[in-house]
C-alpha positions as CSV (number, residue, x, y, z in Angstrom):
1,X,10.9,-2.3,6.8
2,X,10.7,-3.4,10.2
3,X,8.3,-2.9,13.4
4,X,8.7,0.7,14.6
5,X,10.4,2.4,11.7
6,X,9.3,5.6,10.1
7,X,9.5,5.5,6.0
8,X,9.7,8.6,4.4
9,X,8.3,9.1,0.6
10,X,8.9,12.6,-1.1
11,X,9.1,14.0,-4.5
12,X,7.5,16.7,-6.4
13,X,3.9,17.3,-6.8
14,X,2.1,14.6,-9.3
15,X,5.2,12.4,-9.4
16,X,3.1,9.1,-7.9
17,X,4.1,9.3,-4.1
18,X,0.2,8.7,-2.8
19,X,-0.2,6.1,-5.5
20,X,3.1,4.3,-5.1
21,X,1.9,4.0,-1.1
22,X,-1.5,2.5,-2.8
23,X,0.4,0.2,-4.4
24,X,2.4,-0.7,-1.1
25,X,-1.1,-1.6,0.1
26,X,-2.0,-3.6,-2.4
27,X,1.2,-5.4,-1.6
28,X,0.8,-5.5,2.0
29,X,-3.0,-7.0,1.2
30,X,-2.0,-9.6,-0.9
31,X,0.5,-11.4,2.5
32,X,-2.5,-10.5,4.7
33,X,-1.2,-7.9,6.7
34,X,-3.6,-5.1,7.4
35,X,-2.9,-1.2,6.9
36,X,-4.6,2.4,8.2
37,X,-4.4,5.1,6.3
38,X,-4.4,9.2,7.4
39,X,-5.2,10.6,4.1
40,X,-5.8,14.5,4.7
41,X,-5.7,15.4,1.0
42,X,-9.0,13.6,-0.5
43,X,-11.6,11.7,1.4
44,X,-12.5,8.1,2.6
45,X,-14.5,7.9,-0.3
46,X,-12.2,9.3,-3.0
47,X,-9.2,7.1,-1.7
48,X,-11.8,4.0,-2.2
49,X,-12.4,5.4,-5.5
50,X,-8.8,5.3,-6.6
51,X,-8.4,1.6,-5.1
52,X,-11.4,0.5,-7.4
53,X,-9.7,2.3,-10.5
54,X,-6.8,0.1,-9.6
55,X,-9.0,-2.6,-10.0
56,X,-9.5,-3.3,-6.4
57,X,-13.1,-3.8,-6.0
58,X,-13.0,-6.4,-3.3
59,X,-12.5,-5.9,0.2
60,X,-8.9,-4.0,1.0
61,X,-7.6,-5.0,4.2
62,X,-6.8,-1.1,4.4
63,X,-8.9,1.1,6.7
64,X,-9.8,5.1,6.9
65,X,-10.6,6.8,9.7
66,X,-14.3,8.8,9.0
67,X,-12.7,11.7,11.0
68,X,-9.5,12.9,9.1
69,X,-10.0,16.1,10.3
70,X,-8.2,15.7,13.4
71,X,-4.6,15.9,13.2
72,X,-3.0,16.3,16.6
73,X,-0.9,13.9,17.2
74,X,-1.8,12.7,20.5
75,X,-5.6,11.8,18.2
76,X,-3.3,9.8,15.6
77,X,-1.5,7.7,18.1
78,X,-5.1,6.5,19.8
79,X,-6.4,6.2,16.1
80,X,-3.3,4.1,15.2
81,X,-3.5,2.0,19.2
82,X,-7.3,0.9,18.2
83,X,-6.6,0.0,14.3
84,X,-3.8,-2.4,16.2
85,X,-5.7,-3.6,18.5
86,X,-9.1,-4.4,16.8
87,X,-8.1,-4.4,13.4
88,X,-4.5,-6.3,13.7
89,X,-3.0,-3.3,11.5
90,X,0.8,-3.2,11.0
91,X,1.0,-0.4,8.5
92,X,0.2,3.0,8.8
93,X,0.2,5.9,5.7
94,X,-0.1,9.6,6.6
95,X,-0.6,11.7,3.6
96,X,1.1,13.8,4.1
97,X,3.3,15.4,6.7
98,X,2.3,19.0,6.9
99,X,-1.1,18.3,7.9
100,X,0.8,17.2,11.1
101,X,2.0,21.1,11.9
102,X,-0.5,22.5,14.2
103,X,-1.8,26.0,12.1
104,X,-0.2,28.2,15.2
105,X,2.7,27.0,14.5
106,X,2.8,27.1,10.8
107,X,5.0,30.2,10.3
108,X,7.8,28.1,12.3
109,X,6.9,24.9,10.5
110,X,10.8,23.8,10.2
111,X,11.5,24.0,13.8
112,X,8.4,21.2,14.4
113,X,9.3,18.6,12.2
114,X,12.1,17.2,14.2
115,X,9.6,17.2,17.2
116,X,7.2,15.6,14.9
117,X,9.4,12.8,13.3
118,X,10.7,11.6,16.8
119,X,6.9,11.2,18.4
120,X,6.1,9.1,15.2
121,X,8.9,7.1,15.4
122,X,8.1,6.7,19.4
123,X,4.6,5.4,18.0
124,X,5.9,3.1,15.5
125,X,8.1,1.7,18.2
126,X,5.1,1.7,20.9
127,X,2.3,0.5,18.6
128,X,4.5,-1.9,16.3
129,X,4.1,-1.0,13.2
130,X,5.9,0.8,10.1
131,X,4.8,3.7,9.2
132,X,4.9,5.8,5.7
133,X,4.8,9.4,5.7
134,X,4.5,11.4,2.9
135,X,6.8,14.9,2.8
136,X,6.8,17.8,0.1
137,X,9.7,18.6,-1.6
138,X,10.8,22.6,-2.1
139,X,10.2,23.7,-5.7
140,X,12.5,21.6,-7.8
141,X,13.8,24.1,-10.9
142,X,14.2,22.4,-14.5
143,X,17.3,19.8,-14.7
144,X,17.9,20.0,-10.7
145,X,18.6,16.8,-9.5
146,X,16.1,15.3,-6.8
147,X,17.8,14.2,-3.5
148,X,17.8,14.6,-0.1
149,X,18.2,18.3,-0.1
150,X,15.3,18.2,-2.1
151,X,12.3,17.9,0.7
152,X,11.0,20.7,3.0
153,X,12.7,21.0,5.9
154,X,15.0,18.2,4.8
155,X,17.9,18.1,7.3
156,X,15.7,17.2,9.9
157,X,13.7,14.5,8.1
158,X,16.6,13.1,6.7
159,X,18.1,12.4,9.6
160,X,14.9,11.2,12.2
161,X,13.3,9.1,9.3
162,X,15.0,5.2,9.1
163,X,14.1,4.9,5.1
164,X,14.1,7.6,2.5
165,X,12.1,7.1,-1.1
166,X,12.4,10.0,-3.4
167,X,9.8,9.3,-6.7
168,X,9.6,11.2,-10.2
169,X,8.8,10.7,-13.2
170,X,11.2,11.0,-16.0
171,X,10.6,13.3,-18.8
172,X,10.9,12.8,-22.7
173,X,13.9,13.0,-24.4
174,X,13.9,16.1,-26.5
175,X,15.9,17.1,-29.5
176,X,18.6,19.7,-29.4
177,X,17.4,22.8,-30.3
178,X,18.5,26.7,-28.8
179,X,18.3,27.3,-25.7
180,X,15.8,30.5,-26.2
181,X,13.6,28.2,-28.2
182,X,13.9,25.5,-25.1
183,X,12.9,27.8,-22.7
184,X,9.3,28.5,-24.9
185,X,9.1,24.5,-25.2
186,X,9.5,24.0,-21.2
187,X,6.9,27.4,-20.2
188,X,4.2,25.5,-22.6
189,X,4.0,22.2,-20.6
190,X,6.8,19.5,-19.6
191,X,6.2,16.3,-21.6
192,X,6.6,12.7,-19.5
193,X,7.4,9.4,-19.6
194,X,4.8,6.6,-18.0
195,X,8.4,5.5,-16.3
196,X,8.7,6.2,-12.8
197,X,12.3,6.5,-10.9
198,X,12.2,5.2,-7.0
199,X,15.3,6.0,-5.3
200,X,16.0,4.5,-1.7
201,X,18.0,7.9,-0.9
202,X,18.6,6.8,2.7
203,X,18.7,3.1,4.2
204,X,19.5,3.7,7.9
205,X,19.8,-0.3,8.4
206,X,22.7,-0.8,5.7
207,X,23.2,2.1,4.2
208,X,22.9,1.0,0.7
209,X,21.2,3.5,-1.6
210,X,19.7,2.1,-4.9
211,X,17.0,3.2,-7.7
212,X,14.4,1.3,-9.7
213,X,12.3,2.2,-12.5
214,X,9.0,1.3,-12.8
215,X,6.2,1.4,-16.0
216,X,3.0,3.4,-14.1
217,X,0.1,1.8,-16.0
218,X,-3.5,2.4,-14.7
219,X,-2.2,3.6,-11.4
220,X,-0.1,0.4,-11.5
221,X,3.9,0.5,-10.0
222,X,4.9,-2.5,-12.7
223,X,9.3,-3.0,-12.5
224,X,10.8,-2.2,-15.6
225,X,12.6,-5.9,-16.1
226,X,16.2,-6.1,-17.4
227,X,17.8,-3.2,-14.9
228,X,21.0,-3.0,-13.9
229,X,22.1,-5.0,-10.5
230,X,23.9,-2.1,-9.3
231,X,21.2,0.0,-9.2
């Protein structure tokens, strides 16, 4: 991405889209270039805790704020201004969008986004940076097919954000069997793969949309080798 675009990464629940963005740190470390991280879901701590388990024990050029709690706007922008300012950052993770929607205005949650999308991309533009935002998908039924249409209040994320990811992870191949007998298998627990599917859904810059698989091994993104150029 470039300075003062908005990234969106959705999928289902426990498909990899906080880790992924980990692993987009990592990345961002290893070139020098500095990232802040809004992590409403777990604490400073915990989201040290999963670095270390990825085997990042040294010194991440990634920094928390110690007061998540906040979450107006108006409080992330001047969090985002100083981690420019005194800590060069040029990458900023929000996990995850919701946590964005004041509680007043919860019940009428679609009609914020747009607002919300628009004010981050002002402050991507503003502040110079890219920034990653996490966004729930609806409930996604067995065999649906993940796309844009997928995420909450899609229409309007879809079309503020610049980049859409959608992650999942792909299941195990079962064997044929009756469909009554399929339906008991699927109630007891879904069975998958360590293989992870990132699709670019939406490229704003070329509009090229392409999909890679990846091997998730100890909270590692690794790219399947061998893959198909047109995907």
């Amino acid at each position: 991405g470039r300075d003062g675009e908005v990234v969106v990464v959705s999928g289902p629940t426990g498909q990899g889209k906080t880790t992924f963005l980990q692993n987009l740190t990592i990345n961002y470390h290893d070139i020098e270039v500095p990232s802040l991280w809004f992590s409403y879901e777990m604490s400073p701590w915990y989201l040290k805790e999963k670095f270390v388990k990825m085997g990042q024990d040294k010194h991440l050029l990634t920094y928390a704020p110690t007061d998540n709690v906040e979450t107006r706007l108006h409080h992330v922008k001047e969090l985002i201004k100083e981690a420019v300012e005194r800590k060069l950052c040029k990458i900023v993770f929000i996990d995850h969008l919701h946590y964005l929607i004041p509680l007043s205005e919860a019940k009428n949650s679609s009609l914020m986004i747009g607002g919300i999308l628009r004010d981050l991309k002002t402050m991507a533009v503003e502040t110079g940076t890219i920034i990653f935002l996490i966004a729930h998908t609806k409930k996604i039924y067995q065999d649906e097919e993940l796309d844009l249409s997928s995420i909450r209040d899609s229409s309007l994320i879809s079309q503020e954000a610049d980049y859409v990811f959608l992650i999942e992870r792909l299941k195990k191949d079962k064997p044929k069997v009756k469909k009554k007998l399929a339906s008991v298998i699927d109630k007891s627990g879904t069975e998958w793969t360590n293989t992870a599917k990132v699709t670019l859904a939406k490229n704003r810059r070329t509009g090229i949309m392409v999909y890679r698989k990846f091997e998730v091994v100890n909270h590692k993104f690794i790219e399947e080798q061998n893959q198909d150029e047109d995907t």
